[in-house]
C-alpha positions as a Markdown table, in Angstrom:
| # | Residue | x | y | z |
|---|---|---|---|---|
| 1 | Unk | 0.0 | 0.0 | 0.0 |
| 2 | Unk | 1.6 | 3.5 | -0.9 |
| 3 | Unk | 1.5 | 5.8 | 1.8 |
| 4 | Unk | 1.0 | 10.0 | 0.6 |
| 5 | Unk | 4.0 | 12.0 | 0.8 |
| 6 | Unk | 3.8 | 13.8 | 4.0 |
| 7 | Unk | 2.4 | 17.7 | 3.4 |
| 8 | Unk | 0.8 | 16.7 | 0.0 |
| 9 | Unk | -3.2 | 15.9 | 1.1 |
| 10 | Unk | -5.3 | 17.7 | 2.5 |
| 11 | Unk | -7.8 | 16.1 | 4.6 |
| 12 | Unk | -11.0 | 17.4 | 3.5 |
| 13 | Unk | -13.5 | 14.4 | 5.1 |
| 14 | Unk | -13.4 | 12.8 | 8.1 |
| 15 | Unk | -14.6 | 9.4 | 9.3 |
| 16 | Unk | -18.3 | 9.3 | 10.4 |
| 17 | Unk | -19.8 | 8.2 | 13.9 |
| 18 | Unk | -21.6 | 4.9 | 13.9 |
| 19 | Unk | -24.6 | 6.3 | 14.6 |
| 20 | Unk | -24.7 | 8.1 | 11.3 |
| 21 | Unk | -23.8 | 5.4 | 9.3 |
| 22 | Unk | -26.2 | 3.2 | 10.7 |
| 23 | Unk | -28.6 | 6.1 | 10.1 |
| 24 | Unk | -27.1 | 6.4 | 6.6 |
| 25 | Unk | -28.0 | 2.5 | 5.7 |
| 26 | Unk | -31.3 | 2.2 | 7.3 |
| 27 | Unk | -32.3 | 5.7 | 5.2 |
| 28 | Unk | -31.1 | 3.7 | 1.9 |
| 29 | Unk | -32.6 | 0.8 | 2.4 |
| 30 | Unk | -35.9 | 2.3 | 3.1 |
| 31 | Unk | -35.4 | 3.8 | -0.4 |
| 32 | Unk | -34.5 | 1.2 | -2.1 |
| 33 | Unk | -31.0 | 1.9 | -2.5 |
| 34 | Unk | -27.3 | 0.7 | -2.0 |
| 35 | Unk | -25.1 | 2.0 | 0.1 |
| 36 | Unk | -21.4 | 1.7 | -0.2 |
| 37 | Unk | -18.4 | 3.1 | 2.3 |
| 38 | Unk | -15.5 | 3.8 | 0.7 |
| 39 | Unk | -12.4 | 4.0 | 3.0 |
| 40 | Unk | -9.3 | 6.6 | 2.5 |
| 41 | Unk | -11.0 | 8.0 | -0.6 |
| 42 | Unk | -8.3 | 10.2 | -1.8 |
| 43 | Unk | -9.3 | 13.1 | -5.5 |
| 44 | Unk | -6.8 | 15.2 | -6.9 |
| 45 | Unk | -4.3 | 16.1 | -3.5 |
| 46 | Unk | -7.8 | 15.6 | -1.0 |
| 47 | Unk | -8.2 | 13.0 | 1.4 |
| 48 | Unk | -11.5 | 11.3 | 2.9 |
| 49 | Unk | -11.1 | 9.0 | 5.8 |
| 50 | Unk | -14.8 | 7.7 | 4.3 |
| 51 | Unk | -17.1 | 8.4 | 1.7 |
| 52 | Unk | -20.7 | 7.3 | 1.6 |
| 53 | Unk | -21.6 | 6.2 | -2.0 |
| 54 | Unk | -25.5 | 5.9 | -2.8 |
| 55 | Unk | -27.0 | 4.3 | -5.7 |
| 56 | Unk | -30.5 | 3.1 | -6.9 |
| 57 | Unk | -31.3 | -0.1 | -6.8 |
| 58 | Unk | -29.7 | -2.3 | -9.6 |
| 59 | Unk | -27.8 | 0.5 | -11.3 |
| 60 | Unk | -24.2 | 0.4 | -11.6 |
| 61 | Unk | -24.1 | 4.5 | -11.7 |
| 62 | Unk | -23.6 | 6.8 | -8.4 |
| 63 | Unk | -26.8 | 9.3 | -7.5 |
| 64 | Unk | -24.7 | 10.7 | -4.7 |
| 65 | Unk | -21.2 | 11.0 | -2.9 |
| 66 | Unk | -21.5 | 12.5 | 0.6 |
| 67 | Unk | -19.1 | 12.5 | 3.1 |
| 68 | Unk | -18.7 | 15.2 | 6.3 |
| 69 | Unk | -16.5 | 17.9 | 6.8 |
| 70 | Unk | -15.2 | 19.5 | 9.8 |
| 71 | Unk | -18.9 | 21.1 | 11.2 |
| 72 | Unk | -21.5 | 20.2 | 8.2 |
| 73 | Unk | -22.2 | 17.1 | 5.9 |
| 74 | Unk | -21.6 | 17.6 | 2.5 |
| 75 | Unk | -24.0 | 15.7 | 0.0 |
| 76 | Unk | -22.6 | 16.3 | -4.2 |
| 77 | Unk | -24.5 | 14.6 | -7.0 |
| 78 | Unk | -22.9 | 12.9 | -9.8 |
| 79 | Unk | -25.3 | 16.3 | -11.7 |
| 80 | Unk | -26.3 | 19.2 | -10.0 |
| 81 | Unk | -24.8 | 21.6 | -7.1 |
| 82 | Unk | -23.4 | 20.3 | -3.9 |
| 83 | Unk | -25.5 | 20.7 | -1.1 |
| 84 | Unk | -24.4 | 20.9 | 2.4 |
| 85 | Unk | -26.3 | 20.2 | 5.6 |
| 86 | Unk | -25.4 | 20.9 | 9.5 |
| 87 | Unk | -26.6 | 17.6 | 11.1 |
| 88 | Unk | -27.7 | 14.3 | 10.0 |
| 89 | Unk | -31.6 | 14.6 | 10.3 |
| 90 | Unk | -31.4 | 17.9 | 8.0 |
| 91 | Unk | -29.3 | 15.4 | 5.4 |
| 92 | Unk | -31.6 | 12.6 | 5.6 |
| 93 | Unk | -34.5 | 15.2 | 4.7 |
| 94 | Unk | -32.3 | 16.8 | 1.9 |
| 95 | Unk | -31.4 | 13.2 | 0.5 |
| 96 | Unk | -35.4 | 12.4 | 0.6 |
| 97 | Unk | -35.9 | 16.3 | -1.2 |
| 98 | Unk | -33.2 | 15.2 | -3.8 |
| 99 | Unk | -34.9 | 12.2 | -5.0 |
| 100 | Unk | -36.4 | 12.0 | -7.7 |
| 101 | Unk | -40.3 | 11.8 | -8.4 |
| 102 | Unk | -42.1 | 9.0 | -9.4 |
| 103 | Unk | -44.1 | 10.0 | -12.8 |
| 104 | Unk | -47.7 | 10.5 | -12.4 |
């Protein structure tokens, strides 16, 4: 495993308390979706100790990458604008705003 050169990463997401993450899957689930954590998640220079990947059910492509920064949770769709959110009940009510309508 290659370690980063010391001073070149930035942390920009930190790990998430159980709670949350138990949160996290029961919220998915009850939308039909998967939910992946992705461990030292590391983009261009910036590090994430974990990343929370969502996708619908039975589709290979991401809906949404969130992870949490220092003092809010951070929610960025594979389209669209990144949303942040100060706790976890205000992201699970953004994820639910964010989903997409059922036709009719």
């Amino acid at each position: 495993m290659r370690r980063p050169v010391a001073g070149s990463v930035h942390l920009r997401g930190h790990a998430f308390p159980i709670e949350e993450l138990i949160a996290f899957r029961h919220w998915a689930e009850r939308h039909a979706m998967r939910l992946l954590v992705e461990l030292d998640h590391c983009v261009e220079g910036e590090e994430y100790e974990e990343v929370l990947a969502f996708y619908d059910a039975g589709s290979a492509l991401r809906r949404w990458t969130l992870w949490r920064a220092a003092d809010h949770l951070v929610v960025e769709p594979m389209t669209g604008s990144i949303a942040r959110f100060s706790h976890l009940h205000a992201t699970l009510a953004g994820l639910h705003a964010l989903r997409p309508r059922a036709p009719g």
